[in-house]
N, C-alpha and C positions, 0 to 999 in steps of 0.2 A: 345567309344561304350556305356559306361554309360551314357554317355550325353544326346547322342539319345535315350535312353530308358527313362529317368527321361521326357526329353520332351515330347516322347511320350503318356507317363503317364498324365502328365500333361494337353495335347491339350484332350484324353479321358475321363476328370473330369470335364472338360467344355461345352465340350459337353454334356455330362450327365445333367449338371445343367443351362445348357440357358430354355429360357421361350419359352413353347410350344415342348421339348424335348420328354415328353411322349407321347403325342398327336399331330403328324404333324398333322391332319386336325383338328384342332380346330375349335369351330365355332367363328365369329368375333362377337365380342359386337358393335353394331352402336351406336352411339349420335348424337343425333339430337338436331339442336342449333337453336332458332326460337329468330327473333329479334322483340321485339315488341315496337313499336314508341312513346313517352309520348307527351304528349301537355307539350309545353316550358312554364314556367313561365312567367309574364306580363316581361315587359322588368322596368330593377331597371337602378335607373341614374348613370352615367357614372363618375366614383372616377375621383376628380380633379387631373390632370396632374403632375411627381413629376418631377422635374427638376434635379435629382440627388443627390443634394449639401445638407447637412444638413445644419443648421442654424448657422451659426460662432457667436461663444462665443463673450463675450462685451472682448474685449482686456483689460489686466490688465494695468495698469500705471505703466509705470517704473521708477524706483527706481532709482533717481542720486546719487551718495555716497556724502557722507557727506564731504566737504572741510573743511581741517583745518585752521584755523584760519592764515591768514599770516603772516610772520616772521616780529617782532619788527626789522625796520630798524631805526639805529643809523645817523642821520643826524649831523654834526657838521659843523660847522664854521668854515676854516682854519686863524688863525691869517695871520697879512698880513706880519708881520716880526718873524722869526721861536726864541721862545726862547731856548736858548743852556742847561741853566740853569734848568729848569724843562723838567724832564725825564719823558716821560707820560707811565705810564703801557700798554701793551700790551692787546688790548680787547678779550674777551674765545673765539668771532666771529670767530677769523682770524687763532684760533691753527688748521694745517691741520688735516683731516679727520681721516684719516690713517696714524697711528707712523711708518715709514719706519725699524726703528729698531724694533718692535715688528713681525712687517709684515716680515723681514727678520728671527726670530729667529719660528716663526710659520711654516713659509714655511721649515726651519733646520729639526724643529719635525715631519713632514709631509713625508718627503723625509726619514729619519730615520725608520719609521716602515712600515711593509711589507705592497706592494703594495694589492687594494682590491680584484684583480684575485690570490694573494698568498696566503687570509686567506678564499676566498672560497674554495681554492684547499686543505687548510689544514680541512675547515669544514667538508667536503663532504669526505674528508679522501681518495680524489683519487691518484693515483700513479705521484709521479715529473715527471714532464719531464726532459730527458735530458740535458746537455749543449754541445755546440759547444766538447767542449775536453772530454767529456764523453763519447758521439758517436766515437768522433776520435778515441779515445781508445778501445773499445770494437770493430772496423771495425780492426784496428792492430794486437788485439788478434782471430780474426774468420781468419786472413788472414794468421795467422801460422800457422794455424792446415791443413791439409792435404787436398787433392779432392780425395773424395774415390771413383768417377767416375773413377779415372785414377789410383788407386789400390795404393794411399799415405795415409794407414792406418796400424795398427800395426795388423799382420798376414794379409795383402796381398801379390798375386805375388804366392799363393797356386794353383790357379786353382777355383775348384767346391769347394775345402774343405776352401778356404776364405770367404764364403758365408756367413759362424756365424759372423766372425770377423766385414766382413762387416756393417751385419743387428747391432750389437753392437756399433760399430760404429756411426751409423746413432743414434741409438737410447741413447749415452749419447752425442750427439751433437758436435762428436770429427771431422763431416765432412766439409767444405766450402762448402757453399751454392751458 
């Protein structure tokens, strides 16, 4: 009933204040629009035609990098009968690349400290996950406690007056979900 009346109120305010409210016969103002013709200008020549495209830049020259200088290769002469007696040193050429033992004791240290998904998780200081026997465990313990659906709570089997027990219940988490 208030409603109606505020509306009512409201469509009565507007009325009041539209244009032309105190005086329905207003008299009308006319305008009168008269168009007057000019003489055109001489005619000006006609801008040359653009063809869209701006003018493309002189292309820079590209840059070949710089080759390093090629490796000194060791040409030698094999004697035609091998002597047993001179032991020829081993040339730095031929030591391999990568020390297999080093590369095994790097790859030790590597495998050693925490994976980098383990020290963002410790950065960012968000909660571990689980593991397989964590989860086990906490599923083991929710699956002792009771279904207080089916009144396996401590003070059920009351009736109406289990209802606290219950809501208690529920609310230190003593229920199976």
């Amino acid at each position: 009933m208030l409603t109606l009346l505020v509306h009512t109120g409201i469509l009565w305010l507007m009325m009041q204040f539209r244009p032309g409210a105190g005086n329905p016969v207003a008299p009308q103002q006319r305008l009168m629009v008269q168009l007057i013709a000019e003489p055109r200008p001489a005619a000006t020549p006609p801008l040359p035609a653009r063809t869209g495209l701006a003018p493309r830049p002189e292309p820079r020259p590209i840059r070949q990098p710089v080759e390093a200088p090629p490796a000194a290769t060791i040409t030698a002469a094999l004697p035609t009968e091998p002597a047993a007696s001179v032991a020829a040193p081993e040339p730095a050429a031929s030591k391999p690349w990568l020390d297999p033992e080093k590369t095994r004791l790097a790859v030790r240290q590597l495998a050693a400290q925490p994976s980098m998904r383990e020290q963002a998780a410790q950065a960012s200081e968000a909660p571990r996950r689980l593991t397989a026997g964590e989860r086990f465990g906490q599923e083991v313990q929710q699956a002792a406690t009771g279904d207080c659906l089916k009144g396996e709570f401590l003070g059920g089997g009351m009736g109406l007056l289990s209802a606290p027990f219950w809501a208690l219940a529920e609310a230190r988490g003593k229920c199976r979900r």
